[in-house]
C-alpha angles and dihedrals in degrees: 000000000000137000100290115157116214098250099079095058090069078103119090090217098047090055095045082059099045086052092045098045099045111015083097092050088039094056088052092051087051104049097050077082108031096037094217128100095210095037080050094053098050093044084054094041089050097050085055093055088045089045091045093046098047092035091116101029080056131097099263089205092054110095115251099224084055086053106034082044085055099046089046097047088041090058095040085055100049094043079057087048098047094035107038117154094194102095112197089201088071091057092045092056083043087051095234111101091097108047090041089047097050102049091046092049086051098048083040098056096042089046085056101039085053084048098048088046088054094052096050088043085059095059119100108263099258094037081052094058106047088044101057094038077061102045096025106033096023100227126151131243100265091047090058092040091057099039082054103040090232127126113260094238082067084050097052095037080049094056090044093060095042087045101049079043094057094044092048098046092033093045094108103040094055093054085059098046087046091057095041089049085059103051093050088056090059 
């Protein structure tokens, strides 16, 4: 899908094309997560109504396949969520639940903790640093500006760029913390 903003599908005729031309490609893309055609095809229906219904109340600079991917992973997530099969009664009869649970939510912490550190080791130094003096030391942006020596308009183009960096290398991993934070609600 190419790099298409939101404010061109205001036509009727633009957004029918971009449904006829992606909703195939869409479904894949859905039931990578939810495992089931016709369970795909409503997910990806449902995120063009949404998409059609909110078109003028959107950011018109924002791109619509990032939109269209989000809506789509959000609502897979949510049909998992609302239909799981796995039933953590069963384990707890079993006697498993909290061993099982404990080790996964170990490995699974290391494994996120390796992935984050990655993803700040990839920043550019300086974008690095005033990235993690925000997250890690809290402090704000004029505090930065001033304990580098830099304008606060460079400190805040420097954590857009850190921050559209995180979501984008860290998309995938916080879909699957989101789910597994679900299912221990549960």
């Amino acid at each position: 899908m190419e790099e298409q903003p939101l404010q061109q599908i205001l036509d009727r005729t633009v957004f029918e094309t971009l449904f006829k031309e992606h909703f195939k490609e869409l479904v894949f893309f859905a039931q990578r997560y939810v495992k089931d055609f016709d369970t795909s095809r409503e997910v990806v229906q449902s995120a063009f109504v949404t998409l059609w219904e909110k078109r003028e109340t959107l950011d018109p600079t924002r791109n619509v396949k990032a939109y269209l991917a989000s809506v789509i992973h959000n609502r897979c997530l949510n049909h998992l969520r609302d239909h799981k099969k796995f039933n953590a009664n069963l384990l707890s009869l079993e006697g498993l639940s909290g061993s099982i649970a404990q080790t996964s939510d170990d490995l699974i912490a290391k494994e996120t903790e390796l992935i984050i550190q990655q993803a700040i080791d990839e920043l550019p130094e300086k974008c690095r640093e005033i990235f993690l003096l925000n997250r890690f030391e809290y402090m704000k942006y004029q505090e930065i500006a001033d304990h580098l020596g830099i304008s606060v308009k460079t400190v805040e183009t420097q954590m857009s760029k850190a921050l559209q960096h995180m979501r984008v290398r860290l998309a995938d991993i916080i879909g699957i913390l989101a789910l597994m934070a679900m299912w221990n609600a549960n």
